[in-house]
Structures are given as C-alpha cells and as structure tokens.
VOBA-1610 file (N, C-alpha, C; in pm, whole numbers, padded with zeros to 5 digits, always signed):
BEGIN
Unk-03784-00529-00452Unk-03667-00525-00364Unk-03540-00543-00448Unk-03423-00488-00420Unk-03317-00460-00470Unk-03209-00567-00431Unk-03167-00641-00555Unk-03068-00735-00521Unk-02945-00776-00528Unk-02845-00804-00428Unk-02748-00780-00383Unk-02661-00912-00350Unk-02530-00959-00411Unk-02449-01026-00327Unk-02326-00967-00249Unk-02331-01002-00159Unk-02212-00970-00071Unk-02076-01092-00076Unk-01980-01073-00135Unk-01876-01163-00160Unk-01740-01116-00117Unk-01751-01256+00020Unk-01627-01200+00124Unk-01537-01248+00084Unk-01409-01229+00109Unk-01305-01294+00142Unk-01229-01338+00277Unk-01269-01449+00350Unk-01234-01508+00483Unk-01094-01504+00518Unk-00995-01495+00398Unk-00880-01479+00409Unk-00792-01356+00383Unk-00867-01240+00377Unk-00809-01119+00424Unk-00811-01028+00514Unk-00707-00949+00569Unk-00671-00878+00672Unk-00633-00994+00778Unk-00761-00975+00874Unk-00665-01113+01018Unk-00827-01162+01026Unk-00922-01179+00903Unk-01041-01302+00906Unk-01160-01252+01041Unk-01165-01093+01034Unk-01248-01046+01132Unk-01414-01077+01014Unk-01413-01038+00882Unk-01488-00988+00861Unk-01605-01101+00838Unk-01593-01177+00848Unk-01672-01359+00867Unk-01802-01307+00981Unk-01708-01274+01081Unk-01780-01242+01183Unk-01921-01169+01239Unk-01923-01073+01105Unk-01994-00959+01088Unk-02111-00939+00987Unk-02109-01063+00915Unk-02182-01085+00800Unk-02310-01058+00779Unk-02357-01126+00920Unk-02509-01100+00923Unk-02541-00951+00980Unk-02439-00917+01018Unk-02490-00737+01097Unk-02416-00657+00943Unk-02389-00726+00866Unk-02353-00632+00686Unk-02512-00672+00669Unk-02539-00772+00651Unk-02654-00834+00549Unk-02775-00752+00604Unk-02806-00690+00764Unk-02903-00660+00778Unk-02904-00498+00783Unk-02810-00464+00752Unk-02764-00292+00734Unk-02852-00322+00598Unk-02823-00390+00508Unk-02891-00392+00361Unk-03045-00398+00318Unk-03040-00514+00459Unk-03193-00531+00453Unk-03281-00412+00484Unk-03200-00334+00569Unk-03277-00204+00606Unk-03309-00123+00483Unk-03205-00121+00438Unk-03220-00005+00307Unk-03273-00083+00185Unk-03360-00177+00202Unk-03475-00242+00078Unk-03402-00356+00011Unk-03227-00404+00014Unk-03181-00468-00043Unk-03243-00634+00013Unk-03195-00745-00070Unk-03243-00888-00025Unk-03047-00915-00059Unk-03006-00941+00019Unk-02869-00972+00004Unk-02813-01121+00045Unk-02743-01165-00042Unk-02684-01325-00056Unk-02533-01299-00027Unk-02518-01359+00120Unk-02395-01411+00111Unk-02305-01479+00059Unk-02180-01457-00002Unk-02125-01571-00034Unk-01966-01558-00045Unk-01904-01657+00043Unk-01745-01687+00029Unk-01692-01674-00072Unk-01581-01615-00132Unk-01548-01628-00240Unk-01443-01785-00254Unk-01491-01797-00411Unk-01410-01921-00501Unk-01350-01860-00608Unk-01168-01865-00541Unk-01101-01768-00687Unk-01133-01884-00828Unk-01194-01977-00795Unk-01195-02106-00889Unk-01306-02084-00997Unk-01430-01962-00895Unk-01566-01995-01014Unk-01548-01807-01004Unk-01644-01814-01122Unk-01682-01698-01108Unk-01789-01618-01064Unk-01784-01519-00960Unk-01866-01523-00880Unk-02032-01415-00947Unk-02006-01393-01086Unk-02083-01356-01163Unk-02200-01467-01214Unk-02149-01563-01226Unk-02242-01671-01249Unk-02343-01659-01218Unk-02470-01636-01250Unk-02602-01715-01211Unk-02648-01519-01135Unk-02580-01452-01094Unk-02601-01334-01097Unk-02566-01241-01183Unk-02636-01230-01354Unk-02563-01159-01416Unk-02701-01009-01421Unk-02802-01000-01343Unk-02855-00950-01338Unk-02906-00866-01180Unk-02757-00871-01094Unk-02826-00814-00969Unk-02807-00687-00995Unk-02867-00601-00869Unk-02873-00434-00824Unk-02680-00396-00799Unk-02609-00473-00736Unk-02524-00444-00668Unk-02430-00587-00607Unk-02295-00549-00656Unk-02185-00625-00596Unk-02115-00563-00499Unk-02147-00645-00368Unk-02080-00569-00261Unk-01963-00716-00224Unk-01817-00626-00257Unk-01696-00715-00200Unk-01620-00670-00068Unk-01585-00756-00004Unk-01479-00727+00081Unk-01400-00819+00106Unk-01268-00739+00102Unk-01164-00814+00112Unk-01032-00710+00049Unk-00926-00744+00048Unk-00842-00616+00014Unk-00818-00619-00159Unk-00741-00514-00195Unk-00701-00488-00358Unk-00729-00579-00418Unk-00666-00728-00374Unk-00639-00806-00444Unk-00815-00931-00481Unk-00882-00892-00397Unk-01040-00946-00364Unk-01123-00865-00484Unk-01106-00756-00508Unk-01143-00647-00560Unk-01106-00660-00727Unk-00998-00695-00752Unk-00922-00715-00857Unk-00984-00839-00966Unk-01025-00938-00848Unk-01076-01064-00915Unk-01220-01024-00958Unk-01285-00949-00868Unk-01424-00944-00883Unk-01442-00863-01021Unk-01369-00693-01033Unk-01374-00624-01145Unk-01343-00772-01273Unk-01251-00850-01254Unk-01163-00912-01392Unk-01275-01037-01406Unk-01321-01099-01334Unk-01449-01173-01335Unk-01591-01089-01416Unk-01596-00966-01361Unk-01735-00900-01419Unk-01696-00872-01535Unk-01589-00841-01595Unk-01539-00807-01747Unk-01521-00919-01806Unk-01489-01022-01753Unk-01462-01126-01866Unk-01656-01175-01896Unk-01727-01146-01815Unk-01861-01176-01882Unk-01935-01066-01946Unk-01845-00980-01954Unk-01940-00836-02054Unk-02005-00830-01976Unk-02026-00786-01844Unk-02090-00728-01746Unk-02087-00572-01706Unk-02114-00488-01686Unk-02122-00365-01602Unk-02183-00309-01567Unk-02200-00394-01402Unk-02268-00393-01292Unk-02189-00303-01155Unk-02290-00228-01109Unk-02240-00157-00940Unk-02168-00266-00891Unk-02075-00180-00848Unk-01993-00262-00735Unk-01955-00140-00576Unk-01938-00261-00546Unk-01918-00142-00350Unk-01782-00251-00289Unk-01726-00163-00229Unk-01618-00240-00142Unk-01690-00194-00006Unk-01576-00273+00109Unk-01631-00295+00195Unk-01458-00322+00262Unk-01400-00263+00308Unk-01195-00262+00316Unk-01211-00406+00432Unk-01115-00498+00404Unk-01074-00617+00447Unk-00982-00673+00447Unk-00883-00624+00405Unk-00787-00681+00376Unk-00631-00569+00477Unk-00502-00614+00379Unk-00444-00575+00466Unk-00409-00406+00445Unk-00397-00381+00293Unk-00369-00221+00302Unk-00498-00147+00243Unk-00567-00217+00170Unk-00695-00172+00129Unk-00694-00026+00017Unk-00640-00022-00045Unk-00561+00123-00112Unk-00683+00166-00222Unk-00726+00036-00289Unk-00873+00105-00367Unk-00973+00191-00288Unk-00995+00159-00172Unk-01160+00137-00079Unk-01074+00270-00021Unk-00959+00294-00020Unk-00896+00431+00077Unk-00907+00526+00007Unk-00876+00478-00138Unk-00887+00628-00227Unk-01097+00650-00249Unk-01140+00583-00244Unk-01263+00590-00272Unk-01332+00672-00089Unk-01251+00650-00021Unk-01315+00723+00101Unk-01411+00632+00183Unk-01359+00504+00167Unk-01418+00386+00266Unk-01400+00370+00420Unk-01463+00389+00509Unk-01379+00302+00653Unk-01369+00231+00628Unk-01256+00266+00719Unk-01226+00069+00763Unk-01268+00007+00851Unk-01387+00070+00935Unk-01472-00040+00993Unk-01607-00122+00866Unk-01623-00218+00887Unk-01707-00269+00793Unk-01875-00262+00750Unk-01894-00193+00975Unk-02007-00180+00958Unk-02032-00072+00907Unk-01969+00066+00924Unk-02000+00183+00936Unk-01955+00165+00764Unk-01860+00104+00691Unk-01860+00082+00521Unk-02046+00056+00490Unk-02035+00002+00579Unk-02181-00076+00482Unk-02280+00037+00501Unk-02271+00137+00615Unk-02415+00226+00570Unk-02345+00331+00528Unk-02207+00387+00412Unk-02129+00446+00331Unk-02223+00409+00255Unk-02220+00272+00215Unk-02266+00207+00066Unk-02442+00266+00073Unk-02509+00201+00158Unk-02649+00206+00183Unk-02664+00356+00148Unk-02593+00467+00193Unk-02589+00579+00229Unk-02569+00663+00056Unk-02471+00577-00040Unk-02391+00644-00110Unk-02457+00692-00252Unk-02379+00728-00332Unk-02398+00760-00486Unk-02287+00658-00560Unk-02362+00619-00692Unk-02274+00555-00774Unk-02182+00658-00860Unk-02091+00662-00862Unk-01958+00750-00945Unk-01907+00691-00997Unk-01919+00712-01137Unk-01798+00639-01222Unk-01640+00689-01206Unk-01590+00577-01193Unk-01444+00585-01131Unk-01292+00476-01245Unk-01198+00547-01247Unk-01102+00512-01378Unk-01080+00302-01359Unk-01028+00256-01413Unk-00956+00104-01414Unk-00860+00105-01496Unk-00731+00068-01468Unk-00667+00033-01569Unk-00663-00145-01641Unk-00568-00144-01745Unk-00617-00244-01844Unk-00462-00259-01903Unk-00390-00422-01810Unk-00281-00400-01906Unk-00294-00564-02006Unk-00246-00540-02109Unk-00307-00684-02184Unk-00420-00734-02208Unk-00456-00793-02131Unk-00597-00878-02043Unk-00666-00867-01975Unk-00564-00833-01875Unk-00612-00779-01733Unk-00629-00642-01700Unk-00693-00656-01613Unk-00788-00510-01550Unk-00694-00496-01419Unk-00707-00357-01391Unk-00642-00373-01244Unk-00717-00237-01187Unk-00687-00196-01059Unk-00755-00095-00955Unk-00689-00020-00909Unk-00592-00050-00863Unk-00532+00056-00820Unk-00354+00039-00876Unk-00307-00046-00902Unk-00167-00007-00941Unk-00103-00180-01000Unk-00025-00103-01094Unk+00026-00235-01150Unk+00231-00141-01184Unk+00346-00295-01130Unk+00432-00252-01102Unk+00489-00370-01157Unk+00663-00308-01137Unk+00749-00399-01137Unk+00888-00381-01119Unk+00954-00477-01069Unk+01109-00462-01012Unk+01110-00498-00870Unk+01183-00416-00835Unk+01236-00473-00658Unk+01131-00401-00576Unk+01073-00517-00487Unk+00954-00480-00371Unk+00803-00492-00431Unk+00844-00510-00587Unk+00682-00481-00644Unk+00603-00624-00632Unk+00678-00759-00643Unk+00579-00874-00622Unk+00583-00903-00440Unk+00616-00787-00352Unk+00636-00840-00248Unk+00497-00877-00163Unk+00410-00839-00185Unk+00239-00845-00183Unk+00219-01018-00204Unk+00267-01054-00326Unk+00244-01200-00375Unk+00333-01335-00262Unk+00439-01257-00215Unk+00507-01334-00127Unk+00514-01339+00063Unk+00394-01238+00041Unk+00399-01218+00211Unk+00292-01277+00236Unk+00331-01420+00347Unk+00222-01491+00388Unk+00082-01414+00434Unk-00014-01489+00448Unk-00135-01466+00454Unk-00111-01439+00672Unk-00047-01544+00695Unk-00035-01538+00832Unk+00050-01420+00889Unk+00158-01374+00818Unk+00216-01288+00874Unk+00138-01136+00858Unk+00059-01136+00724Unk-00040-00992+00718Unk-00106-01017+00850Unk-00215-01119+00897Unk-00259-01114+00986Unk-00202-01083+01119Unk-00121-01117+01139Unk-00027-01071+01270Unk+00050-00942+01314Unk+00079-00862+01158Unk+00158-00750+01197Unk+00115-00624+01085Unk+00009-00701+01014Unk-00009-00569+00927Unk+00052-00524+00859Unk+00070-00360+00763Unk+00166-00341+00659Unk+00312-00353+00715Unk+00340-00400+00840Unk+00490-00421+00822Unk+00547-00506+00771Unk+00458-00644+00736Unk+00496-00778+00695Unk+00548-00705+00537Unk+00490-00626+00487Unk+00539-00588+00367Unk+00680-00545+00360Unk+00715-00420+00470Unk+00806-00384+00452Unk+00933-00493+00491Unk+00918-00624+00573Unk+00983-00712+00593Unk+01042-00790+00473Unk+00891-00834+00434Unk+00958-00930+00327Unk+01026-00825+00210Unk+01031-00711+00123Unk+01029-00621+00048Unk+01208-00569+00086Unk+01219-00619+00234Unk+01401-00597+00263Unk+01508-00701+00175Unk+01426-00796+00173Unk+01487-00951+00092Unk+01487-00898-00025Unk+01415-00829-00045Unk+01421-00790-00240Unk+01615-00747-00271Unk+01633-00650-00171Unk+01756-00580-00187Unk+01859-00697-00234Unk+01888-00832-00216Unk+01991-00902-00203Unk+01981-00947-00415Unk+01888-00966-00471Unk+01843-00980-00581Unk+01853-00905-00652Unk+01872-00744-00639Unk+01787-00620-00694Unk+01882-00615-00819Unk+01817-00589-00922Unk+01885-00608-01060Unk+01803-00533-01205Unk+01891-00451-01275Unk+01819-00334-01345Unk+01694-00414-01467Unk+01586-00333-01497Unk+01526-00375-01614Unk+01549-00278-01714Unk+01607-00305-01854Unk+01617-00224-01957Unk+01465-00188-01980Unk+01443-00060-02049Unk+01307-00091-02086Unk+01321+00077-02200Unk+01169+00022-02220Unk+01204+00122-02365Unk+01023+00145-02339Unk+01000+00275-02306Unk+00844+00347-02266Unk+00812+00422-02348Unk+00694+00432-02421Unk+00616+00469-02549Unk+00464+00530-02467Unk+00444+00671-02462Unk+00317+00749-02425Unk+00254+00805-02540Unk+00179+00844-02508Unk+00143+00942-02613Unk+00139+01054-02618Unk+00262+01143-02525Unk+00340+01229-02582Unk+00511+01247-02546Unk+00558+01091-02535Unk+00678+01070-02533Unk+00719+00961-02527Unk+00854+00971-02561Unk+00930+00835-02612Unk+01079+00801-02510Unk+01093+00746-02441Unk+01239+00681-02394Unk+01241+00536-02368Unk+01374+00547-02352Unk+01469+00466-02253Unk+01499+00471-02162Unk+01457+00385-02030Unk+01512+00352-01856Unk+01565+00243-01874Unk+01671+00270-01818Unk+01731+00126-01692Unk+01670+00123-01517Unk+01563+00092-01574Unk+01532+00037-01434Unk+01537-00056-01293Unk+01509+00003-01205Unk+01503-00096-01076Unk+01330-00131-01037Unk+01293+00009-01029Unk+01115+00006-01029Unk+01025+00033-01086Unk+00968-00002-01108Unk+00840+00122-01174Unk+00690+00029-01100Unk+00632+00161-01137Unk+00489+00175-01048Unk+00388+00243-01112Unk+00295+00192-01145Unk+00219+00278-01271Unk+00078+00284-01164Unk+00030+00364-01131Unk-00036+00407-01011Unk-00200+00416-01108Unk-00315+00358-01033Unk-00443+00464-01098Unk-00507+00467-00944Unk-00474+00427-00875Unk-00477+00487-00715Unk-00381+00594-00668Unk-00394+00561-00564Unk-00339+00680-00462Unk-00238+00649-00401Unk-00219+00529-00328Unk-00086+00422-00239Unk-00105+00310-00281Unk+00041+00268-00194Unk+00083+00102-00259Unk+00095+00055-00093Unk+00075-00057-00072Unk+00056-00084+00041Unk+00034-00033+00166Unk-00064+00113+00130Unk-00109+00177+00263Unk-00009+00316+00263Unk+00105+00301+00175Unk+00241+00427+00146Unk+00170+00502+00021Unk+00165+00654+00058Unk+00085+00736-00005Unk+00265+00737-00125Unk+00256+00673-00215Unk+00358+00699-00313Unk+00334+00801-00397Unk+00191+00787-00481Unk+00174+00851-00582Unk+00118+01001-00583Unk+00167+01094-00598Unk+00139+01251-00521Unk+00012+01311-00583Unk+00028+01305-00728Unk-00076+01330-00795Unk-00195+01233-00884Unk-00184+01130-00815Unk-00219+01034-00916Unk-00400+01056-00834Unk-00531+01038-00914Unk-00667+01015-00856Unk-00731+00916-00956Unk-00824+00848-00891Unk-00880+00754-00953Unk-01000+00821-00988Unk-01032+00927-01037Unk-01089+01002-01130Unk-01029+01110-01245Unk-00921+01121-01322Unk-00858+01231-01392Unk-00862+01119-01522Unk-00900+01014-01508Unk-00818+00951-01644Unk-00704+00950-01723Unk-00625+00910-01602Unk-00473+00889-01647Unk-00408+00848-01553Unk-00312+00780-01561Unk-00161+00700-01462Unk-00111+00819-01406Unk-00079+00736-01307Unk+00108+00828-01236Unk+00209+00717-01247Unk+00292+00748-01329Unk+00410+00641-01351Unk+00518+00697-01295Unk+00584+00615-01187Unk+00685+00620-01115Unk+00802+00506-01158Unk+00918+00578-01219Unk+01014+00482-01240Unk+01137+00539-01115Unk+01179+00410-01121Unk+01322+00412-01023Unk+01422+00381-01098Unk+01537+00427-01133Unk+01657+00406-01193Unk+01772+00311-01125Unk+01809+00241-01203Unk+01896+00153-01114Unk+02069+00257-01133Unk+02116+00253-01020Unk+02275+00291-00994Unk+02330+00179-00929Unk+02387+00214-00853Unk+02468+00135-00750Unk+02380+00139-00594Unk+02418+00024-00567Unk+02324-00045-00387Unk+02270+00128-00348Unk+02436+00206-00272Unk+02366+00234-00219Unk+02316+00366-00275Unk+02287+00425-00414Unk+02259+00545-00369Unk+02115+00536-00473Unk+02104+00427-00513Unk+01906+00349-00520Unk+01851+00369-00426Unk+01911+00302-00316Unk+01826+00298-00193Unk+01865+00386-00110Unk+01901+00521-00138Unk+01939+00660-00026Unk+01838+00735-00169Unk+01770+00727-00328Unk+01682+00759-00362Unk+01538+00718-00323Unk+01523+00613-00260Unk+01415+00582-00269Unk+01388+00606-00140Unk+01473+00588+00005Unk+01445+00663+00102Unk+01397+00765+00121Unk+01465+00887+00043Unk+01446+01048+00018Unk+01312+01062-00070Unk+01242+01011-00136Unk+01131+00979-00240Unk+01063+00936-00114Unk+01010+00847+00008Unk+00938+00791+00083Unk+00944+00888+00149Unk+01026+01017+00155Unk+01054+01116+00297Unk+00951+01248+00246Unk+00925+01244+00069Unk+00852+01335+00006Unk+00936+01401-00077Unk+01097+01366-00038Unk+01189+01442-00174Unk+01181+01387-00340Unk+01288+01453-00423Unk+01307+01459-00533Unk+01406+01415-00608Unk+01410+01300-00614Unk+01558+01285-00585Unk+01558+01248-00759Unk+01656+01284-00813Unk+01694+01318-00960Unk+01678+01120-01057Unk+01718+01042-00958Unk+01712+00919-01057Unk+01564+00837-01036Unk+01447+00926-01008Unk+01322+00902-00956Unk+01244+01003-01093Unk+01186+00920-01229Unk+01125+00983-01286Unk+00953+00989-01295Unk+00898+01076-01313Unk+00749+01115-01289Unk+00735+01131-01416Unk+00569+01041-01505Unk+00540+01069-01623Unk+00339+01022-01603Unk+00289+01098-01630Unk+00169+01093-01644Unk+00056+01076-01800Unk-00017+00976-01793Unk-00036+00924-01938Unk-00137+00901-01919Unk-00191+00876-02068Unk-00361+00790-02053Unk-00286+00632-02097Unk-00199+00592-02161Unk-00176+00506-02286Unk-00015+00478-02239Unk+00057+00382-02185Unk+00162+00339-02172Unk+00200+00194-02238Unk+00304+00184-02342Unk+00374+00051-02398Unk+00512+00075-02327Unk+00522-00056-02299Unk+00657-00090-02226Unk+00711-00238-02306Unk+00877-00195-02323Unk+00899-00301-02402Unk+01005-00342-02349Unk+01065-00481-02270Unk+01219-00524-02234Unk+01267-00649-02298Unk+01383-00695-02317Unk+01423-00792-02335Unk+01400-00875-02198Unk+01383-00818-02104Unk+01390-00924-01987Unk+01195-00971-01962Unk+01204-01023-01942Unk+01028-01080-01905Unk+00980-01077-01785Unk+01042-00953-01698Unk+01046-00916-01557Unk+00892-00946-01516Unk+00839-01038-01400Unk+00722-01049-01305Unk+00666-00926-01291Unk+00491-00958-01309Unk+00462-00810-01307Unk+00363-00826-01196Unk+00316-00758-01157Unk+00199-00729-01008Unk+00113-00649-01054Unk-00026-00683-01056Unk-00165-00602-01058Unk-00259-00615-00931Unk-00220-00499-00866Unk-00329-00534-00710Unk-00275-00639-00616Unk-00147-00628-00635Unk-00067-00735-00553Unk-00104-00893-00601Unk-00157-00911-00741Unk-00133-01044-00774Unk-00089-01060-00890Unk-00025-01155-00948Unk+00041-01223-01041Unk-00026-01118-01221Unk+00052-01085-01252Unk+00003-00981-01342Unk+00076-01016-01503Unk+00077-00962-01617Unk+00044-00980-01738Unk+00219-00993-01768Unk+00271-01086-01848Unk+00381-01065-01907Unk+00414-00945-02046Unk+00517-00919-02005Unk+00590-00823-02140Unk+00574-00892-02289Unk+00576-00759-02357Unk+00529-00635-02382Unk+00426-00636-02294Unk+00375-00497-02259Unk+00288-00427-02175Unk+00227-00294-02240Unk+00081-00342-02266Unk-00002-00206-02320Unk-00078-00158-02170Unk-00075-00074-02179Unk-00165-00011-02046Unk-00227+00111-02096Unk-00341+00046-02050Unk-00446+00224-02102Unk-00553+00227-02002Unk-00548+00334-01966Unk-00682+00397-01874Unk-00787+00394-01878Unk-00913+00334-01828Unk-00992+00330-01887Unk-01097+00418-01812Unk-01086+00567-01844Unk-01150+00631-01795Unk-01320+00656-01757Unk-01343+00639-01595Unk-01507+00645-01557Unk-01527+00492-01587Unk-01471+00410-01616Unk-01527+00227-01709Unk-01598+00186-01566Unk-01590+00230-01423Unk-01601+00149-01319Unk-01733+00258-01273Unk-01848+00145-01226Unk-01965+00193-01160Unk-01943+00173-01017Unk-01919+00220-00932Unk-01869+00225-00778Unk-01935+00317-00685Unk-02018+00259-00597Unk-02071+00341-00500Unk-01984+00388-00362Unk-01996+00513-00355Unk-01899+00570-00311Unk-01991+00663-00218Unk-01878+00696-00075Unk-01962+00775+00025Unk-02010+00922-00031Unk-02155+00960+00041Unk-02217+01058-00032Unk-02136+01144+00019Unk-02110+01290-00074Unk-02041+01414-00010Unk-02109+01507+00038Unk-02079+01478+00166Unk-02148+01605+00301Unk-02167+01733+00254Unk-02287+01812+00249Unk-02265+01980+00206Unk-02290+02069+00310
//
C-alpha cells in the first residue's frame, strides 16, 4: 500500500477544509493509499520522520505550498507532491488545473499523472509561483487572516490601497542572460505562475517553459503610475510597464526593499533568481482525450 501524508493548513481560506479530512483521507484509501493526517507546524518540518513516503498531499494556499516545497529541499528530498487549493487565491493549484472544491481535488490527484513542473530559487529560497517587490507586493503578508476569511481576494485589493500613501521608487540595476539595465522602479513581479492574487497579471508566463515573466513598473508621478497600472489590469500596454523573460535574473539596489515569495517574507538584496526548470514532481489532473 502506498503512503501518503496529507498536511493541512486550518488557517487558510475561511478554515472549511478541517472539515473534510476524513472524506480527503478516504478518497485515498480508495485508490490503495494509507494516508496520515496532519496539521501543519510552520515550527517543524513536516518532512521529518517521512523522508520516504509515496506522496505529499498539501492544502492550503501559495503560501502552505511554499513551506512544504522549502522544507522538502532543505532535506535533499524529491518527493511527489499534490495540492489540494485552500487558501485564499490559490494561484499555484490554478495554474496546475486544480478545483477548488477539495473533494473533487482529491480524486484530480487519485485520478492524475506526475509532471514535472518549473520552481523558482531566489538566494535560499524556493518559491512557486511568484516572487515581487515594491508597492502592493508584501500586501499578502499584511492582510489579516480574518479579513481573507470574510471577503476573499478583496481584502487584498483593500489593504494594497494603503500601499499608495508610501509608494516610493526602487533604483535597481537587472542582469539576464541576454541583457543588461537600469529601472527606477515602483514594482516588479517576477512571475513562474500565471496570477498574483487570483489577477491573471502574467500573459505569457507557464509553469512549464522554464523561464520567468518579469514585470517591472516604473515609478513617475502619483498619478500617471497608477492610470499605468490601471490600463496594464484592463490588458493594455502602457509604455512605463516593462516585459522581460529569462531563465537567470540578478537584481542589484542600494535600497534593501522587502521582498515576497508566495506571499511570505522573502530573501533580501542582492537577488539571484534562476529557474529551476521541471525541479518539481507534481501530480496534476490527467488530460482528457
């Protein structure tokens, strides 16, 4: 029999998925698995003492997901993993073609094929779907747990309005490997997903090509940043909005601007980022013929 932990997170989305545990655990049991529940502890690592199962099944959103990949790498692990969407925008488990119901996720998984799928890697850290910075980008880290539960991705766009009163350029100096500049920035967004809080931002970016979509925002004046970034959310083009696609990004500022990986607390400057193409074993829904 095939063995399996299931590692929730009780504190994402609005705490439905507690509920459902034993109707996940016995979807598994059907399909030959012996599956162990268990709460997550951002404190231990939840690799411990399982460095030899069939399958890591998480749920919980980006940021649930984020710990589990950066946990299985820090033990030289690479083991299946499955999501299971829980949280509030769920943007990994969306590009991978997850419901968002949990049960009907779980016989996706039961159902699926393992596909190797990209991760990025900035410093230390591993991330899943997008790592950012500037105005709106730590707004994930600051939006209560209670207000996701209550209103969903709008709590984002709420707290992410407060950014505007702060908003202040980052010099920066970007090194690819097949180009070289200088931005004065307001944002940037280095994508290996698809969306950032549920907002399809990144047009061409897939978590299979092996490579970023880097979205920078240019800082001007109040208002015609934010009459670019409006027109950019509407699907336009707006000229102080640059598009650069890479395997390999160095970023260098004098400022030590907060960075966000999966909506949590992410790697200080300098910043190496490289793709790490297929690195992720992920079972993913089978494709219908």
């Amino acid at each position: 029999m095939k063995q399996a932990v299931f590692l929730y997170n009780k504190q994402s989305g609005r705490g439905k998925i507690e509920k459902v545990v034993d109707q996940i655990v016995a979807v598994f049991a059907e399909h030959g698995y012996r599956m162990t529940p268990h709460a997550i502890d951002f404190k231990a690592n939840p690799y411990d003492g399982n460095e030899e199962i069939d399958l890591m099944v998480v749920a919980g959103g980006d940021g649930t997901v984020n710990f589990a990949v950066n946990s299985m790498c820090a033990k030289g692990l690479n083991l299946p993993l499955a999501i299971i969407p829980a949280g509030t925008a769920n943007d990994f488990a969306g590009a991978l073609g997850m419901s968002h119901d949990p049960i009907e996720a779980a016989r996706q998984i039961v159902r699926g094929t393992e596909q190797r799928v990209d991760c990025g890697r900035v410093n230390d850290r591993y991330f899943v779907n997008i790592l950012s910075f500037g105005v709106f980008t730590t707004t994930s880290q600051r939006t209560s747990d209670e207000r996701k539960h209550k209103i969903g991705k709008l709590a984002y766009l709420i707290e992410g309005a407060h950014e505007f009163r702060t908003m202040h350029a980052v010099p920066l100096k970007v090194v690819t490997e097949s180009e070289e500049f200088d931005f004065n920035s307001l944002m940037v967004l280095i994508f290996n997903g698809e969306t950032a809080g549920g907002f399809h931002l990144a047009r061409n970016s897939s978590v299979r090509d092996g490579k970023f979509e880097m979205i920078l925002l240019e800082k001007r004046n109040f208002f015609r940043s934010t009459l670019a970034m409006g027109r950019y959310l509407m699907g336009g083009t707006p000229k102080i909005v640059r598009h650069v696609q890479a395997h390999t990004i160095d970023i260098v500022s004098k400022i030590d601007e907060p960075t966000d990986v999966d909506g949590q607390p992410g790697s200080h400057f300098p910043l190496h980022i490289e793709c790490l193409a297929g690195a992720l074993r992920v079972i993913c829904p089978a494709t219908e013929s």
